[in-house]
Residue, then its C-alpha position, 0 to 999 in steps of 0.5 A: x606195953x603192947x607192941x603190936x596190932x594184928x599177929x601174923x602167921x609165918x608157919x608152913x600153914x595156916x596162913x594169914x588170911x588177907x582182908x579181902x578174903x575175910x570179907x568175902x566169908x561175910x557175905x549173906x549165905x544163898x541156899x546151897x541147892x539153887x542155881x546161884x550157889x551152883x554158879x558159885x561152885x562152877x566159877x570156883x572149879x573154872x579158877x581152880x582148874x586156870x591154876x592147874x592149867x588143867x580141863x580135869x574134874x577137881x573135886x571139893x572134899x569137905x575136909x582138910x588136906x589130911x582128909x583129902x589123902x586118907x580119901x585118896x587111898x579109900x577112892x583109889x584102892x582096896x583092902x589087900x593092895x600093896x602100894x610103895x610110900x616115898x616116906x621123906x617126911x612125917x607128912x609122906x609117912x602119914x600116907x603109909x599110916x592111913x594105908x595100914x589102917x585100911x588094910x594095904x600093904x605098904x611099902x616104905x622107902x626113902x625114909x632118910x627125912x635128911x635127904x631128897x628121896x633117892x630116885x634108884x631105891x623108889x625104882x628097886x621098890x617098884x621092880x621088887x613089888x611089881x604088884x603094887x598098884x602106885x606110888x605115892x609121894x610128897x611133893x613138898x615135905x613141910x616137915x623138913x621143907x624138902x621138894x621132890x618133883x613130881x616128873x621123875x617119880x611118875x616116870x617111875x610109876x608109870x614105867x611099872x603100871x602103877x599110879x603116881x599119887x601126889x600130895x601137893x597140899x603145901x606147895x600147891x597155888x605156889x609152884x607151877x603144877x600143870x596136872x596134864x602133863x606133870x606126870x601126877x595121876x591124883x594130886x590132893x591140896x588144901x585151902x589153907x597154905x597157898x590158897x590163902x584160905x582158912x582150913x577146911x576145904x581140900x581137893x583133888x584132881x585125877x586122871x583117867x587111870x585114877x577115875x578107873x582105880x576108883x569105879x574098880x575100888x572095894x574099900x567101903x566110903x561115903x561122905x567122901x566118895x570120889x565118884x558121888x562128888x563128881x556126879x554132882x560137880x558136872x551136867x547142868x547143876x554144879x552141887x555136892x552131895x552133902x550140905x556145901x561148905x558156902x562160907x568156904x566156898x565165897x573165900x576160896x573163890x575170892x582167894x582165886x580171883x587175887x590170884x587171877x589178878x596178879x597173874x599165875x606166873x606172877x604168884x609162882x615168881x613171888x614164892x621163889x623170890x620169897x624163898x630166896x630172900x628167907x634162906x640168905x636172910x637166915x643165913x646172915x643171921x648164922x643159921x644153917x638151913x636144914x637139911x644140911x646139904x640138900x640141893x638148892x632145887x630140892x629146896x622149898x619155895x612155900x617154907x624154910x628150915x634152919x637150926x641154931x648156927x653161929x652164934x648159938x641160938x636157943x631157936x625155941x626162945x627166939x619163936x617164943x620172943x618174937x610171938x610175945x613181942x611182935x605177934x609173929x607166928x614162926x613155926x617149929x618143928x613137927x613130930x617126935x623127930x624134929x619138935x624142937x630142934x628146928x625152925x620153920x619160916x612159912x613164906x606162903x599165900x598171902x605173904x609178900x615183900x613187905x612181910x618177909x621184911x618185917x619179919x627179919x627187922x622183927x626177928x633182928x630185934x628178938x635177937x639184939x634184945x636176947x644178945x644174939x645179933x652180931x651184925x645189925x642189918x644183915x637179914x635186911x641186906x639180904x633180903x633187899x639184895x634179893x629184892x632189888x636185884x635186876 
């Protein structure tokens, strides 16, 4: 017997994509070089830039977030360069990955992925490699779902000349990103996390420091050239350079408008209090958030990550049961280094009360059916503990 309708997915990205956002992909396609589709665009970068609080350029890059960074590093620098990577995770190693690639030096540190990155190595980095031209860093590590904020580490940056460069795909459209004044020279994000959009679509924003890295950049690039795309996304006519993404465009622009609707402090205050209720919700249940140890600031406000706890918990059974039972989509852990030894609860975008709710009666019924459950009701005493609180 079936026992659900829709699934749903609870994973650090994609999202569930809410209906109103699905129909606006719908919607009849305009040519993409005419004054209606220009007008989309211009609403679309005046939402955008409400979100970041910010008057800068932001930049559509056709790709998904993992292209917005490799462009970031093709727009910003040139073959020989020497850059530090705060490597905290497999998404902030990928960055030093795209930069041997194209023939930059990159410096590794903080690669301990069990911690917050430590502040003092990023700034014995920087003064043994006064050459390098910035730092680059991961504001939330969705592998490990640790924060690292971007103040201090552009602090650092700066204190030694160089650029801060921030990927903020997973957090973005969650947690309050001011990009004038949050230290961050480029920052990079995605359509499809907090946005609560399909993939496809990633953006970056830059600064006046950032702009002159990219007119003074030598690394060859075309269908994402910074400088290319900001021609055609001001003056009179809003227009890409290349075919724009329409249907991606309409949803994104809905997606916004929710957002609007809601309130900016709103949609950051239901992503903290969805973070809170998760980590004790799992917790009651007798899994111990991952990584051990770590500050509670440090935590992620968009995912969770917990391993099995007491009782023990085969968590790959667990996804897996509550998939095939529920249409429940949880996430496990990523890469070589963590596939199959954690769990990752996405509690981004388009997820609210109602839905962590679900989840923990649903992930309750996994684990009383499996033999795991010792106290029914606990994850839900959590979370209400959490949500009522006044």
């Amino acid at each position: 017997m079936r026992t659900y309708n829709e699934t749903f997915l609870y994973t650090p990205g994609p999202v569930s994509v809410p209906h109103r956002v699905l129909d606006a992909y719908a919607r009849p396609l305009v040519h993409h070089r005419t004054p209606e589709m220009s007008a989309i665009l211009a609403d679309m970068e005046a939402k955008l830039q409400w979100l970041f609080n910010t008057q800068a350029s932001i930049l559509p890059v056709h790709l998904t977030g993992r292209g917005a960074l490799e462009a970031n590093i093709m727009n910003l620098f040139s073959p020989g360069d020497e850059i530090i990577c705060v490597c905290n995770g497999r998404f902030a190693v990928m960055v030093a990955e795209i930069a041997d690639i194209y023939g930059l030096v990159a410096h590794r540190v903080c690669t301990d992925w069990m911690k917050a990155p430590d502040l003092s190595e990023i700034e014995a980095a920087a003064t043994a490699h006064p050459a390098a031209k910035a730092i680059t860093m991961c504001l939330n590590e969705s592998s490990t779902g640790v924060v690292q904020p971007i103040g201090p580490v552009a602090a650092i940056a700066h204190a030694h000349n160089m650029l801060c460069v921030v990927d903020a795909v997973s957090i973005a459209g969650g947690y309050p990103i001011d990009f004038d004044t949050c230290g961050a020279d480029a920052l990079s994000f995605a359509s499809q996390k907090c946005l609560m959009c399909t993939p496809g679509m990633a953006f970056t924003i830059l600064n006046d420091k950032a702009w002159a890295m990219c007119r003074s950049s030598r690394m060859p690039k075309f269908f994402t050239n910074y400088l290319d795309i900001q021609k055609n996304m001001t003056g009179k006519r809003f227009e890409t350079p290349g075919t724009t993404p329409i249907t991606a465009v309409y949803g994104l622009v809905e997606a916004l408008t929710m957002m609007q609707e809601e309130g900016r402090e709103a949609v950051f205050a239901r992503h903290a209090e969805n973070a809170k209720a998760t980590r004790e919700a799992v917790q009651a249940l007798g899994f111990r958030l991952f990584p051990a140890n770590l500050p509670e600031e440090n935590r992620s406000v968009t995912l969770t990550s917990f391993v099995s706890g007491d009782p023990k918990v085969d968590i790959n059974l667990l996804r897996g049961e509550l998939r095939k039972e529920y249409g429940l989509t949880i996430a496990g852990g990523t890469g070589k280094e963590l596939s199959g030894k954690i769990l990752r609860i996405g509690h981004m975008g388009n997820c609210y009360r109602r839905d962590i709710l679900t989840l923990f009666v649903c992930m309750e019924a996994c684990m009383d059916k499996l033999g795991w459950l010792k106290t029914p009701g606990a994850a839900i005493s959590a979370c209400m503990r959490v949500f009522n609180a006044r």
